[in-house]
C-alpha positions as CSV (number, residue, x, y, z in Angstrom):
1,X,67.5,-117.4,-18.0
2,X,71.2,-116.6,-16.6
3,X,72.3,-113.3,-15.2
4,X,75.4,-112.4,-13.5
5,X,75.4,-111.3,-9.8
6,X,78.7,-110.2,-8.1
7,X,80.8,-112.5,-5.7
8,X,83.3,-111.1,-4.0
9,X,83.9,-108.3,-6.3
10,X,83.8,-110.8,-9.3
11,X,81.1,-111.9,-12.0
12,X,79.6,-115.1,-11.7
13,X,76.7,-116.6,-14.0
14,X,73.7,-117.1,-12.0
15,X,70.3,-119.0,-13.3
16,X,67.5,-117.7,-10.6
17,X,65.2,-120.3,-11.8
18,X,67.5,-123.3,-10.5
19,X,69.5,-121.8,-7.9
20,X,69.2,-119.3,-4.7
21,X,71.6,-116.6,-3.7
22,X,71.6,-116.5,0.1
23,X,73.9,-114.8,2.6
24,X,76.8,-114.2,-0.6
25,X,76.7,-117.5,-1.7
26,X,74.9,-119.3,-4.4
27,X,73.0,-122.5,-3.6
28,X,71.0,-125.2,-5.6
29,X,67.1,-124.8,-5.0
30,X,66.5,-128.5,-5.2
31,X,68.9,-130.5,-3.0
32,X,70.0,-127.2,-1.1
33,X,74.0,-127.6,-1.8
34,X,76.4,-124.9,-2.2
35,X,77.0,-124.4,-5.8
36,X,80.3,-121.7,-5.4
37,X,83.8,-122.2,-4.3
38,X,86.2,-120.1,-3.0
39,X,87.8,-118.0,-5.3
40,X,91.0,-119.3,-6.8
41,X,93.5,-117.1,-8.5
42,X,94.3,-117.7,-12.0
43,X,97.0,-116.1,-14.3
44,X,96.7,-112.8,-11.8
45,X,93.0,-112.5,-11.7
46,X,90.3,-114.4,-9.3
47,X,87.6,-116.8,-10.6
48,X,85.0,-118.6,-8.9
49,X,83.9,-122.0,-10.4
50,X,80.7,-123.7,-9.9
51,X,80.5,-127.7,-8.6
52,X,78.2,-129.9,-9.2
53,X,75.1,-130.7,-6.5
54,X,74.0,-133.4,-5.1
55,X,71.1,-133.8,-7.4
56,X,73.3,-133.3,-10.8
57,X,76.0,-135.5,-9.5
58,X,72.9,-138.2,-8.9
59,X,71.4,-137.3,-12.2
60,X,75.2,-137.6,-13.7
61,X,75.3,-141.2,-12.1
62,X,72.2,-142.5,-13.6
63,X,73.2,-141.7,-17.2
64,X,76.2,-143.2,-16.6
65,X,74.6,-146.5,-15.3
66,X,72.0,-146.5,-17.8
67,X,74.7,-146.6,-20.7
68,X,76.4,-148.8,-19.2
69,X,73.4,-151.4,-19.5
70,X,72.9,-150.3,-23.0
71,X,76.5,-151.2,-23.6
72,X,76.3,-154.3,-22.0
73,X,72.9,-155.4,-23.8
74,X,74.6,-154.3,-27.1
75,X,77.2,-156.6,-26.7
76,X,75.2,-159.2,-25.5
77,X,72.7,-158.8,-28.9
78,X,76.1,-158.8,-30.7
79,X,77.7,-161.9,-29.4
80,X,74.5,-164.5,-28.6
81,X,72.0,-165.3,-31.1
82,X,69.3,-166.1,-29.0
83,X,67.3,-163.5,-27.2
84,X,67.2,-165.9,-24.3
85,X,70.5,-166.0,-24.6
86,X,70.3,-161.8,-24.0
87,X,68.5,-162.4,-20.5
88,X,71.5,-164.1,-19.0
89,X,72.5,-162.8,-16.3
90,X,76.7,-163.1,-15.7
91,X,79.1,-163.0,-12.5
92,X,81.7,-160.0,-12.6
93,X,85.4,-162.6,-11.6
94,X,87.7,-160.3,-12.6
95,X,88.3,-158.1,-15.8
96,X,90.4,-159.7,-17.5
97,X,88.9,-163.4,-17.3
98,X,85.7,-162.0,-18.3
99,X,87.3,-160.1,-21.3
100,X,89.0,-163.3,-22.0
101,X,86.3,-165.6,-21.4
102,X,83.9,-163.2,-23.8
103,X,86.5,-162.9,-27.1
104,X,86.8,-166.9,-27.1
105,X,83.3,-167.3,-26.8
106,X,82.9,-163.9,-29.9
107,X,86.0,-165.6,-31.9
108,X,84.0,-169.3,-31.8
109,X,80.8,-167.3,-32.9
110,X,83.0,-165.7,-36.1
């Protein structure tokens, strides 16, 4: 549930459930970071934005790796047909021989 509680003189949306409001600031209940930043003056009037915690910028980076390994087992499936070829595990060189290296080997497949 999200209410509105006063900064500085100006609204801000507050969820009570995930965050704490402590000495005029608001804070995340879980990782304990400071969620508000200083007000910033836009087109003549004053808004506060929230930033992301610790915990969401972790929970951020774990979707982000996880579809990245679907991606990359997509592609695999797409290019090898043999599962054991799926399990293969591949050196990073550099971007663009392995981008190279992986459209020969897709063109020969075609």
């Amino acid at each position: 549930m999200r209410e509105t509680i006063l900064l500085d003189g100006i609204e801000y949306p507050f969820n009570p459930e995930k965050e704490d409001f402590i000495d005029g600031h608001v804070y995340c209940k879980k990782c304990g970071e400071q969620l508000d930043v200083e007000p910033i003056s836009l087109f003549g009037e004053r808004h506060i934005f929230t930033k992301a915690c610790l915990c969401e910028r972790k929970k951020q980076e774990d979707i982000k790796r996880q579809q990245k390994l679907q991606n990359i087992q997509m592609l695999k499936q797409a290019c090898f047909k043999s599962p054991i070829q799926w399990q293969w595990y591949y050196v990073k060189k550099s971007e663009k021989l392995n981008s190279w290296i992986n459209k020969q080997y897709c063109d020969s497949l075609a």
